[in-house]
C-alpha positions in Angstrom: -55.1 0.5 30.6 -52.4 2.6 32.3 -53.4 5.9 33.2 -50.4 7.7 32.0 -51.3 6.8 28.1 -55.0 7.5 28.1 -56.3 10.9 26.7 -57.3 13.1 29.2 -60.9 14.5 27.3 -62.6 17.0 29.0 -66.3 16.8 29.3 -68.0 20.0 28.7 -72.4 19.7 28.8 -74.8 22.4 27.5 -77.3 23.2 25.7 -75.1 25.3 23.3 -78.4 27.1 22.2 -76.5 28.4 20.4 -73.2 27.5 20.7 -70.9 30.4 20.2 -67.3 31.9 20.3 -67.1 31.8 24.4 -67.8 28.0 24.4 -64.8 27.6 21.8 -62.4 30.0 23.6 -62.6 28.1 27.1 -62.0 24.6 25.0 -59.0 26.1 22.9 -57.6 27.8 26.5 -58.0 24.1 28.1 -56.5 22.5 25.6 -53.8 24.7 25.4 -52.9 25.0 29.3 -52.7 21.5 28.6 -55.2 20.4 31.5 -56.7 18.3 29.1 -55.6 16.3 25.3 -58.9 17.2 24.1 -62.5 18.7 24.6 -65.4 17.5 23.9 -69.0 19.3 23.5 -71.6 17.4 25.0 -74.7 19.0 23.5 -77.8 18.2 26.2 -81.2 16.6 24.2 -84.5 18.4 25.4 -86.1 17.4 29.2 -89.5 16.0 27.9 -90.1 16.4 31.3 -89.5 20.0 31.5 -90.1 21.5 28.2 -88.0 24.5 27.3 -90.0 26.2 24.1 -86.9 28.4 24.1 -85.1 25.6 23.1 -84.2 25.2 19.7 -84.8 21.2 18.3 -82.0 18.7 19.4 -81.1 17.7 15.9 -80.6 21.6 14.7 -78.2 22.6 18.2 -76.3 19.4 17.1 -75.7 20.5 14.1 -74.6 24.0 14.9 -72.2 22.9 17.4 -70.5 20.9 14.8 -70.3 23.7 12.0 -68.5 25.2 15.4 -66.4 22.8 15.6 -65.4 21.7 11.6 -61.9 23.5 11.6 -61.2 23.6 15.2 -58.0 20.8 16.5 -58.7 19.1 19.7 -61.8 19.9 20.2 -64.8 17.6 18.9 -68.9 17.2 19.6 -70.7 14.5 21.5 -74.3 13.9 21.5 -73.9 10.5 23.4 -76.7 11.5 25.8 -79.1 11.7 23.1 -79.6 7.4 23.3 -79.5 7.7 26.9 -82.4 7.5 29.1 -84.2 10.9 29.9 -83.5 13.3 31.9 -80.3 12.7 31.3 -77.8 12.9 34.0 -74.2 13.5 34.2 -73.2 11.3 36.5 -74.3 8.2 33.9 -73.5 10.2 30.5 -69.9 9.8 32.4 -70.0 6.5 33.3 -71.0 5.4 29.6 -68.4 6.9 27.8 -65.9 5.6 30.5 -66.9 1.8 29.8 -67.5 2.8 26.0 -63.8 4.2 25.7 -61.3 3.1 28.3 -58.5 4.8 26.4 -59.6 8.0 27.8 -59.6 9.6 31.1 -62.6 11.9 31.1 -62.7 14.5 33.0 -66.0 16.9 33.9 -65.4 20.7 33.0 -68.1 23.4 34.9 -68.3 26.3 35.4 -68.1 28.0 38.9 -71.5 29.3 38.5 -72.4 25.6 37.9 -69.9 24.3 41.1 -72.3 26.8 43.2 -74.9 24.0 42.6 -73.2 21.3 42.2 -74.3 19.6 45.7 -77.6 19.1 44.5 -76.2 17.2 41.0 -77.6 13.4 40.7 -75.0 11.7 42.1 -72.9 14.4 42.8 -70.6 13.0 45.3 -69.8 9.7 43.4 -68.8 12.1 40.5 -66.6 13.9 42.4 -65.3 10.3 43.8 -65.0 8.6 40.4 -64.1 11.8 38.1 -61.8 14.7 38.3 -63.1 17.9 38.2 -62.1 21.5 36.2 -63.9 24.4 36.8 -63.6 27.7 34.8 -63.8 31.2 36.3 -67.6 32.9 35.9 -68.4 36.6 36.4 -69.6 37.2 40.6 -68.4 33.6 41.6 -65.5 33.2 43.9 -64.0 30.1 44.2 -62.4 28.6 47.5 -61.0 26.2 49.4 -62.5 23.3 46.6 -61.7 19.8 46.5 -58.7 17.6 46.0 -59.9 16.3 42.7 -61.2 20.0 41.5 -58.5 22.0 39.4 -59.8 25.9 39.1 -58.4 26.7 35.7 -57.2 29.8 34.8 -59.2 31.0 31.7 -60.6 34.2 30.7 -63.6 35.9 31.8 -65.7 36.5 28.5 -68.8 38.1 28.5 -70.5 36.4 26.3 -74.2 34.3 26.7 -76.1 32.3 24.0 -79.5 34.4 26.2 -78.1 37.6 24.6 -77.9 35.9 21.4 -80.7 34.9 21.1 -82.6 37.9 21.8 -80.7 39.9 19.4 -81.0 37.6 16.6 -84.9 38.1 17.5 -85.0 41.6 18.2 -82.1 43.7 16.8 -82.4 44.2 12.9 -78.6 44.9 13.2 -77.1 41.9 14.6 -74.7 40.5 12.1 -73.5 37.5 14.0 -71.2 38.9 17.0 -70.4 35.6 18.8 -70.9 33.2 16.3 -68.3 31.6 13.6 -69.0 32.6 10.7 -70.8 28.7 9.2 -73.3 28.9 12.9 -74.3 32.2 12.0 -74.6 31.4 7.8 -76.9 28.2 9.3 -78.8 30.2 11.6 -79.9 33.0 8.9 -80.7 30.3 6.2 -83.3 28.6 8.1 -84.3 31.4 10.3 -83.3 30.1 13.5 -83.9 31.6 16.9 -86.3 34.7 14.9 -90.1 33.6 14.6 -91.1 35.9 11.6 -88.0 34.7 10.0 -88.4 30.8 10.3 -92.5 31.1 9.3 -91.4 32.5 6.4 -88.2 30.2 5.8 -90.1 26.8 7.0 -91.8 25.4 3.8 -88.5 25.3 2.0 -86.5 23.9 5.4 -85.7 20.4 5.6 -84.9 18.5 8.9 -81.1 17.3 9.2 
């Protein structure tokens, strides 16, 4: 298929734990400087090799990202690497969707934080031989002298972190949900997520999704 008609989707991995209004800005500014058609959210399944009990369960970060998502144009959630062999690695997360959807161009959006450390990625030098690359601006990262197939998008700095999150849902009786829509943070209080007193109390009448 012809380059020129295939929809340029930008590729953007985490573990959106949770996700939250940061992660939507940067795919609304992509979209917008028109650096990509769309965005899509791939949400990262647990390493069983390198268990992370801060982790909230795959199924329950899957869902959260698409509340995120429900009313949002152009920007969509992928959990292809969840039937992929683990740990999963970018590198063949892109290759699959390539053969799975040759209509699209797909191109891998990091941050610069992320770029730092990109040498050590599996297969990080066919990625950047295969695969263009857009990397956003992060806080005490400079970014020079990159690549021919690396575009350094211009996108706000927002500080913002789903770390801080967390701990305030767990520890600040105040927090009403700064970050979050509005249906991730309804979701979150329901079932008690990301607060351990709250989800003991909330987990008999909680039901797995």
């Amino acid at each position: 298929m012809n380059d020129s008609v295939r929809l340029i989707t930008g590729i953007y991995g985490g573990s959106f734990n949770p996700i939250h209004e940061g992660h939507l800005s940067l795919a609304k500014a992509l979209a917008e400087s028109g650096l990509v058609d769309e965005m899509w959210f791939l949400v990262s399944p647990q390493n069983p090799f390198k268990v992370n009990a801060d982790l909230l369960d795959d199924e329950e970060r899957l869902r959260l990202a698409r509340l995120a998502v429900a009313d949002v144009q152009g920007v969509e959630v992928c959990d292809r690497e969840f039937s992929l062999p683990r740990p999963s690695y970018m590198y063949n997360t892109l290759r699959a969707l390539s053969q799975e959807h040759p209509d699209r161009e797909f191109v891998l959006v990091i941050g610069a934080d992320n770029w730092k450390r990109f040498p050590d990625w599996y297969c990080s030098k066919d990625i950047l031989s295969d695969y263009r690359i857009i990397i956003y601006p992060r806080p005490g990262y400079e970014l020079r002298d990159v690549p021919r197939k690396v575009t350094i998008a211009d996108t706000p700095l927002l500080d913002i972190s789903s770390t801080e999150i967390r701990q305030r849902i767990a520890d600040d009786p105040h927090y009403d949900g700064e970050g979050l829509t509005a249906a991730v943070w309804e979701e979150i209080k329901e079932k008690g997520l990301y607060n351990p007193q709250k989800a003991v109390t909330l987990q008999p009448q909680s039901k797995r999704i």
